[in-house]
N, C-alpha and C positions, 0 to 999 in steps of 0.2 A: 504494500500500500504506500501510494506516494506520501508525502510530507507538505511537499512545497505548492501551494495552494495554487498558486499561479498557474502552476503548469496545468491544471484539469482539463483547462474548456475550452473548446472552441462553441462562443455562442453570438447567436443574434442577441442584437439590445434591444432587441421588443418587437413583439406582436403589432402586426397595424393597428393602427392606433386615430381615432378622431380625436377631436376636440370635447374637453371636458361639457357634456350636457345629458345632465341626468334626467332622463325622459321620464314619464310616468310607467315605469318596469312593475310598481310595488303592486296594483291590482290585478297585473299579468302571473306575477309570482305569489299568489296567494300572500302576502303583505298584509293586505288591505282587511281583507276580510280576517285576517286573527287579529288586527289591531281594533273591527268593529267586533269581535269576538271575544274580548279579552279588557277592551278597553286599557285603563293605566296598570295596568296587570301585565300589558306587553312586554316580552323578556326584550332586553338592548344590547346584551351581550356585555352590558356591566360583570365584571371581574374576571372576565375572561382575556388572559393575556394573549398576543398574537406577535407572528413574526411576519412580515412582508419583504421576498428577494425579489431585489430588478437587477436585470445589466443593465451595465451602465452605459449611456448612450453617445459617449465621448470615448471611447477609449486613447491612450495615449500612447506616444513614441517609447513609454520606460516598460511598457505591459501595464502598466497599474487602469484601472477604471475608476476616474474620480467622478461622475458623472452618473448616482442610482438614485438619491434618495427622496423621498418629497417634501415639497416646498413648504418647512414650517413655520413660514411666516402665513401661510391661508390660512383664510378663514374658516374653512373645515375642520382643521386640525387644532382650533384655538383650547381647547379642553384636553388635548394628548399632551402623552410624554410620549415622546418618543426618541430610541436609544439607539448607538450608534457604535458596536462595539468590534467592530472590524475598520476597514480602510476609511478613512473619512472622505464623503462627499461634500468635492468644492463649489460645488451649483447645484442648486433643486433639477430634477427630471419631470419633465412636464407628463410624461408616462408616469411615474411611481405619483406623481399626486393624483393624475386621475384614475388608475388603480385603487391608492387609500381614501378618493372621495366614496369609491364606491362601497368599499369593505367597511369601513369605519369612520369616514365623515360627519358631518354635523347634518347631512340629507339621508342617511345609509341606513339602512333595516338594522345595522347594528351600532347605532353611533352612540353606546353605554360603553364601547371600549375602549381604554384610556392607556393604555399602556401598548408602545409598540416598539419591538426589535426592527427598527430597518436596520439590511445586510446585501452589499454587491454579491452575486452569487456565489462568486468564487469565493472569497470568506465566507459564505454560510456553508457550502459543501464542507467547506475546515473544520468548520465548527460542530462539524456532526461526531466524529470519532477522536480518542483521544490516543496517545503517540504511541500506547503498546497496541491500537487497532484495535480495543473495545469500545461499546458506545458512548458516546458522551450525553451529559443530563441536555434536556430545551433548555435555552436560552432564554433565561428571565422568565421561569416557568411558563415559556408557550406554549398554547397548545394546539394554536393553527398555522400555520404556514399558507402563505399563499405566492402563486409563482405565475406571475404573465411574462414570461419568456422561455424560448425555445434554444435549444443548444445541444452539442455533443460533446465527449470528452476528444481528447487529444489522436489518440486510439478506439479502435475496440474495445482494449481491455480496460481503459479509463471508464469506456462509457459502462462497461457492466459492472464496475467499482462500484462509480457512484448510486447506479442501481440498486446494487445489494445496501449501500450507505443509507440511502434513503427508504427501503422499505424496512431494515431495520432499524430506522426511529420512528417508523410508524408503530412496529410490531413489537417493540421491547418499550417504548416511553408513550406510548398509545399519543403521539404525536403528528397530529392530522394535518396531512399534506394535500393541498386543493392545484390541480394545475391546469394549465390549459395547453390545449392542444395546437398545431400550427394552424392558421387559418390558409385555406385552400385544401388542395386534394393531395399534394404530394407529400411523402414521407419526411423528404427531405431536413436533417438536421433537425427533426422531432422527438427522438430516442430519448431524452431528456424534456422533460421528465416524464412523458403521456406510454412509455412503453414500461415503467415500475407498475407492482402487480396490486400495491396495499395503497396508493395513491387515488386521488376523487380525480378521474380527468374528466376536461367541461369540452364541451364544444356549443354552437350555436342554434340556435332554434331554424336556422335557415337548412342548418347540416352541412355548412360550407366549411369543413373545416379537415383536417387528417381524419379517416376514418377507422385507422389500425395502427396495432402496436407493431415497431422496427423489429426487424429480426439484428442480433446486438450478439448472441451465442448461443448455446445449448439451454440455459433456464428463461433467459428472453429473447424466446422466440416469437416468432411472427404469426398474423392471424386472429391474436385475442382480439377482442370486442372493446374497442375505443369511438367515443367517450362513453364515460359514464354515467350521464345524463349532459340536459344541455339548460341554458339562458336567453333570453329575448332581448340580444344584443347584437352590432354590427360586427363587432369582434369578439375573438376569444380571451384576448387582453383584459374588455370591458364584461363579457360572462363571467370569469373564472371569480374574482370577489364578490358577486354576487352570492355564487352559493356560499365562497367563504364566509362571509356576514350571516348567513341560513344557519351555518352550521353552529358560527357564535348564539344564534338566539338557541340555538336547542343543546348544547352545553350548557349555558345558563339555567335553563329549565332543567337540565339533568342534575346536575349540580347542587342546585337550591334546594332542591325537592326529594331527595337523597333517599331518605328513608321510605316515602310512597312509590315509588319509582323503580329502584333498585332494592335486589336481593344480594346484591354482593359488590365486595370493591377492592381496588389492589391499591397499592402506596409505591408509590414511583419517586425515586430522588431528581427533587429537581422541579418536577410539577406537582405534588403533595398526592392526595386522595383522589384516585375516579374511580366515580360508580360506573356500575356496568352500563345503563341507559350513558352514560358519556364516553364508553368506549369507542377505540378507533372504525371497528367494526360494527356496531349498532346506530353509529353519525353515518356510517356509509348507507349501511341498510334503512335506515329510517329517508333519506336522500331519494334513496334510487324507487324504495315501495311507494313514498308519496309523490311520485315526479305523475303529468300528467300526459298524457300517450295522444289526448287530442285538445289541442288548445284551439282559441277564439281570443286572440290575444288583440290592443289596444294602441300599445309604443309599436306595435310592429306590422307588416302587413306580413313576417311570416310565420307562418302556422303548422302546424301537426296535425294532419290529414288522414292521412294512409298508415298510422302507425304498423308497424312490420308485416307488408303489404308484400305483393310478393317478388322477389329476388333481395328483400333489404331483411331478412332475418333472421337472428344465429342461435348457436346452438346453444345458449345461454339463456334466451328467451327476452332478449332485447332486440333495437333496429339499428343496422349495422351505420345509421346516420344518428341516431337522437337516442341514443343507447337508453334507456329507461324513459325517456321523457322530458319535459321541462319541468324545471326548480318549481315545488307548490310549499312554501314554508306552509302554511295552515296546515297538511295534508301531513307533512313530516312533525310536525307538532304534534299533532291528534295522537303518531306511532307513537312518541315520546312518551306524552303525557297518559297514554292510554297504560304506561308500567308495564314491566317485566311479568314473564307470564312463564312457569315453566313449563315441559314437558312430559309428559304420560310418567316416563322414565325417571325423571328428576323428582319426581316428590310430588307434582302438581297433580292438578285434578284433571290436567289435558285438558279440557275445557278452556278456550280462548272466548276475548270480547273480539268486537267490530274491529279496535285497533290496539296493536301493542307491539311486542318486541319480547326475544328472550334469547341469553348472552349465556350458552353453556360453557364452562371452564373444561372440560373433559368431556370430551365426546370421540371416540373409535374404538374401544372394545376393549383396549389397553387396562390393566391396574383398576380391572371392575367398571369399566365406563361403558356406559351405552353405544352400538354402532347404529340406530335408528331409534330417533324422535319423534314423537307422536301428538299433535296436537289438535284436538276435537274442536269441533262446530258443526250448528245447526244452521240451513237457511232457511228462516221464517216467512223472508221472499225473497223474491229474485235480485241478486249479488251482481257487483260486478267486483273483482276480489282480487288483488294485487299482493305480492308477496317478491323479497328477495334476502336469498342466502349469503353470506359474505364469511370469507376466513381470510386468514393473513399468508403471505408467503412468510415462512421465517428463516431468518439467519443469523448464523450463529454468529456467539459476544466475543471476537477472536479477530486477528487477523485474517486468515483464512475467509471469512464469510460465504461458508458452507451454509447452502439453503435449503431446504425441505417443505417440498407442495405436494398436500393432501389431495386428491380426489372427493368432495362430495358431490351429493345429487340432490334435488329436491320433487318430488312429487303430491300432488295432490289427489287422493283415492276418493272415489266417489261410492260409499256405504251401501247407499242404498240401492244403485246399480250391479254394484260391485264390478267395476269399473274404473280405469285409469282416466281420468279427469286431463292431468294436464302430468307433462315429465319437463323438467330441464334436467340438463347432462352434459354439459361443455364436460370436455378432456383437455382443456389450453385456461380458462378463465376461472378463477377466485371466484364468482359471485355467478347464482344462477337467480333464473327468476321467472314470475308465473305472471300473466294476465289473463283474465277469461270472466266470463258471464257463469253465473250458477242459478242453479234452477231452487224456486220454494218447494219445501218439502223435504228436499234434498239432505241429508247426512255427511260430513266429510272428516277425512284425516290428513293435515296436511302434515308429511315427512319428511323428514331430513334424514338421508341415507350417506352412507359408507360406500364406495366404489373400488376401495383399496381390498388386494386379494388379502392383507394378513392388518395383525392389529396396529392401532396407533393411539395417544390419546392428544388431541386437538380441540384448540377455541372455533366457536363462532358463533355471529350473532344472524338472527332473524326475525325481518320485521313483517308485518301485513298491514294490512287494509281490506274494509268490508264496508262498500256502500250500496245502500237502494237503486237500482237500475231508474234509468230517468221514465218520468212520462211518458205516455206514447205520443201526446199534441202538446204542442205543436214538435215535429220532430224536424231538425236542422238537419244541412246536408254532409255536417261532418260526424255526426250521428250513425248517420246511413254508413257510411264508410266505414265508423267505429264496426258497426255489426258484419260489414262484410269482409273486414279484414280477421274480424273474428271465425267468421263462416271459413275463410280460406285455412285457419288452423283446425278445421275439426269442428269448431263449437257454434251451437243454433245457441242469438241474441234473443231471450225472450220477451216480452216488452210486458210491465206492471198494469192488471187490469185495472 
């Protein structure tokens, strides 16, 4: 493992990028409706420390990049501290401020957060492990990262470094990294960050953005299912803080609410206490199960139509363009708040609500652990039912950074058919996922299975959602489509009499 931070990157200094102007995104992204939901009850992402990398968009004749941080004399940032614990930037970055207007601004779904690491990349890559190559604590106990720029390492083998660097401080300091993707269709010098496996990548509600992860070597290979959800933005530069600030409200809510919420928590040096509802894997699943699959969006004229319609849909059970859907903070709220729920297997009554979440510590067959998870519902009426599984690649606290990915699956059994309802089963992707109509009456077990031939014991989290099938009148034409993209998977849209 190198030393000399300089040497890592070859990177662009930014995502295309307009001009700072915060459209009305908040009613597009469910915002609107938790803040008429919740009233002054709305989480802001108060106490929730965060880290923001840019390159810098100057770089200079000596290698150094004085040119990332943003401008804290605006007046968005009048209420931040923000820290500066790497190279010092000698001019504000007219990108890193419209980045922090978005994630944590005085306009921003999370402008309660007051403390912020700005870090030119290459210092933040440094900052991640320490000299004998174990991991290093977050920086100023952060717990979100967020990254609108694209880059590669020196190498191949820099770039599968940093890979393994960054998915283990996802996966050992449950340190949630949000990135985005390149905006267009080519790979090109994207491998950083959108092709790491425990990472939130965003892309755009238009789907104009890289659609897949770089093949880098034997563990980051090519193929998996990028992004992982998307934003109602012109750029990936200006989506990727969006979700970031999503995630800050639902860490807060995870957080605060500790004990109704969570059944369990670990103590990480460096970031203190997370409950399980604030783990790295139940912020992703809560994300990805509340994202919505067809919008009618406001700031934008572009929309989610055809959600995985057919030649755009993988074996994960996302669209190989809008990977789960667009950002619905309300929708990921509901998982949040709806509490940990456990498993048949775990001690639970297997019995789930409409929405929740449950973050198994031991799960493959290993030292007494369950290899399938079991959790029961009824439908009273007719569902439209979203679910998504998530686990970490891990790697090891060593030089080395030997990594080890688990296999699961998830399926939905339909009881009272006796019946396979719905399967996801990627062989390449960390996260599987379900959408589908379900019928009243109906009986269901939705599982989390084992794919591996022998034992293991592994984390992971899974979230759902269960709501009412809409109306039948007046029925819109992205509706129709909802139903017949559904029809094309197999499943008759019933419509509520």
């Amino acid at each position: 493992m190198k030393n000399t931070k300089k040497q890592w990157l070859y990177v662009i200094p930014a995502l295309y990028w307009a001009p700072i102007v915060l459209a009305d995104y908040k009613s597009d992204v469910g915002y609107t409706d938790l803040r008429n939901l919740l009233g002054a009850d709305i989480p802001t992402g108060a106490g929730v420390s965060v880290t923001q990398a840019e390159a810098s968009s100057v770089p200079n004749t000596n290698g150094n990049f004085p040119v990332y941080a943003p401008d804290t004399g605006n007046a968005q940032f009048a209420d931040d501290t923000l820290l500066f614990p790497g190279t010092a930037s000698t001019s504000p970055s007219s990108h890193a401020t419209g980045v922090g207007a978005r994630f944590y601004g005085s306009n921003a779904m999370a402008f309660g957060i007051d403390t912020i690491t700005s870090y030119e990349v290459n210092d933040w890559i440094g900052s991640l492990y320490n000299p004998n190559g174990t991991v290093a604590q977050p920086v100023n106990g952060s717990r979100i990262a967020n990254h609108s720029w694209i880059g590669n390492g020196n190498t191949p083998t820099d770039t599968g470094n940093i890979l393994r660097l960054v998915d283990r401080q996802v996966q050992r300091n449950e340190f949630i990294q949000i990135v985005g993707m390149a905006n267009g269709s080519s790979n090109s010098n994207s491998a950083l960050l959108g092709s790491a496996y425990n990472v939130i990548a965003v892309g755009r509600t238009d789907g104009k953005q890289d659609r897949g992860s770089d093949a880098v070597d034997s563990v980051y290979n090519a193929g998996r299912t990028r992004p992982d959800l998307v934003a109602p933005e012109t750029t990936t530069s200006a989506a990727t803080p969006l979700v970031s600030a999503a995630a800050a409200l639902l860490i807060e809510t995870a957080h605060n609410a500790a004990a109704s919420l969570s059944n369990g928590s670990v103590d990480i040096a460096g970031a203190g206490t997370v409950y399980n509802a604030e783990r790295s894997e139940t912020i992703k699943a809560a994300l990805m199960a509340g994202a919505d699959r067809v919008t009618d969006n406001s700031s934008t004229s572009a929309n989610i139509t055809d959600y995985r319609s057919a030649g755009h849909t993988s074996a994960n059970g996302l669209d190989d363009r809008f990977g789960a859907g667009q950002l619905n903070i309300l929708h990921s709220y509901q998982i949040v708040a709806g509490g940990e729920q456990d498993s048949l297997e775990d001690g639970g009554s297997g019995a789930i609500g409409a929405h929740g979440f449950d973050y198994d510590a031991a799960f493959g067959g290993r030292q007494g652990s369950n290899n399938v998870a079991t959790y029961l519902f009824d439908a009273a009426e007719d569902l439209n039912f979203t679910a998504s599984l998530v686990w970490n690649l891990g790697v090891s606290d060593n030089s080395n950074l030997t990594t080890t990915l688990y296999n699961l699956d998830l399926e939905l059994f339909d009881v009272t058919t006796q019946t396979t309802a719905a399967f996801s089963a990627s062989t390449l992707d960390n996260t599987e996922n379900l959408w589908l109509n379900l019928a009243m009456g109906h009986s269901y077990e939705l599982l989390v299975k084992s794919a591996e031939t022998g034992n293991f014991s592994w984390d992971y989290s899974l979230a759902w959602r269960m709501t009412p099938q809409a109306a039948p009148v007046p029925i819109p034409a992205a509706l129709y489509l909802f139903a017949g993209g559904l029809a094309g998977l197999g499943f008759t849209a019933r419509r509520k009499a």
